[in-house]
N, C-alpha and C positions, 0 to 999 in steps of 0.2 A: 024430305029429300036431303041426302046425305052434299053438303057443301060440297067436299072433293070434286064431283061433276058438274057442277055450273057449269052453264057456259062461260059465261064471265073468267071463271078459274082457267078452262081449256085456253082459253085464246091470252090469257095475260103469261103463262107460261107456255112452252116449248113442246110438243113432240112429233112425231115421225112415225110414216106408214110402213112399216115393213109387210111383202110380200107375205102369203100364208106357208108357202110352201120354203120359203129360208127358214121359217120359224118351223117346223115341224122336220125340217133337213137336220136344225139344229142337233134335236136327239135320236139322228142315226146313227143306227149300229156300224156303219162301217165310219169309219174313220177319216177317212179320204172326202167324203160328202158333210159329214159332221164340219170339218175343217174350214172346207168352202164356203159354210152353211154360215160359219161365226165368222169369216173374212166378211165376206157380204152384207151382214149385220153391221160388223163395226163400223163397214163403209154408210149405209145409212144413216149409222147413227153420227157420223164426224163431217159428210158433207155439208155444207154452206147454203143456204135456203136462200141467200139475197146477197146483191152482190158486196165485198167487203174487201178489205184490204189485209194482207196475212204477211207478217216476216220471218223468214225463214232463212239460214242460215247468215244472216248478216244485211241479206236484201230484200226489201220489199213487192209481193207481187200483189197484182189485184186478181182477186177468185170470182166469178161468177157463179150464180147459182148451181147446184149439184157437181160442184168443182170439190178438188180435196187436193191439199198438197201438204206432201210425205216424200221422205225419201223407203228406199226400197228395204234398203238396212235397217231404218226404226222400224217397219212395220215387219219384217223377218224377226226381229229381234223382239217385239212384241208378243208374237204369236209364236213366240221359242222354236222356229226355223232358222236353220243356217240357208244363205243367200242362192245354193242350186236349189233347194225344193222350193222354195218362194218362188225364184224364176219355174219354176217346171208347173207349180200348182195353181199360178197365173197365167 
């Protein structure tokens, strides 16, 4: 049995369930769903599984689980939108 799957291995590291259909959105032809498909994604992949404490611009907040805190601009600027299609695509 190939180690990578242990249990033991699954639980001392990290992952996440993403939905099937984000993942299969991912490589749609149209653009506009692809787009959505990988916002979606990254949000699963960056939410908070427990609760913790985050600082962010200078202040401290405390995050609860499936919480994410970003501003609008890093994550437009991430996904190489300028700040009207971010607002329009959210």
């Amino acid at each position: 049995m190939n180690k990578f799957f242990a249990r033991e291995n699954l639980l001392k590291s990290g992952f996440y369930n993403i939905p099937r259909v984000i993942v299969d959105n991912e490589q749609s032809s149209c653009k506009k769903t692809a787009l959505r498909a990988r916002i979606l994604s990254y949000f699963y992949q960056k939410v908070y599984f427990a609760k913790g404490e985050v600082t962010f611009n200078g202040r401290r907040y405390v995050c609860f689980r499936g919480e994410f805190i970003a501003s609008q601009r890093e994550l437009a600027e991430y996904f190489n939108l300028d700040r009207q299609q971010w607002t329009r695509i959210m």
